[in-house]
C-alpha positions, 0 to 999 in steps of 0.5 A, a space after each residue: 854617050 850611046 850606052 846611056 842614052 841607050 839605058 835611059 831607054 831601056 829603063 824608062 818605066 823605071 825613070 818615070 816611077 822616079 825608081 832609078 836616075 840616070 844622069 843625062 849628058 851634057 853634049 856642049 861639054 863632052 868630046 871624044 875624049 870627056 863625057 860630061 855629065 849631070 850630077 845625081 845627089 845619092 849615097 852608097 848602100 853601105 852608108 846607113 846613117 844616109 840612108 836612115 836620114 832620107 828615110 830610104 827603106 833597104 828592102 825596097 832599094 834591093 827589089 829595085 836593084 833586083 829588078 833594074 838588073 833582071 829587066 837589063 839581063 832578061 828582057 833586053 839583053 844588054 847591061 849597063 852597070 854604070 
């Protein structure tokens, strides 16, 4: 739970952009040992008829990728590849 809260954080120019979705956690739900979650609709990369369905363009999504992962390493030191 900390992790993401964290991230959320960290990320949030890119959260508010609508770039990146981080789910939020569901407390009531949660324990020491269940994390539950908010579900977030998405594909894998690699499902190409997906991504032509939603019109999502591949460059985009890799500079963003790029840049989620670069602000994590360079900037905050902290990575959360969750």
């Amino acid at each position: 739970k900390m992790n993401i809260e964290k991230t959320s954080a960290l990320l949030k120019t890119f959260i508010e952009r609508g770039d990146v979705a981080i789910p939020s956690v569901e407390a009531e739900l949660s324990g020491v040992r269940v994390l539950t979650m908010s579900f977030e609709d998405g594909c894998y990369i690699t499902r190409q008829d997906k991504m032509k369905e939603w019109n999502l363009n591949k460059t985009e999504i890799a500079e963003t990728i790029a840049k989620v992962f670069s602000e994590q390493i360079f900037r905050h030191g902290f990575v959360h590849c969750g």
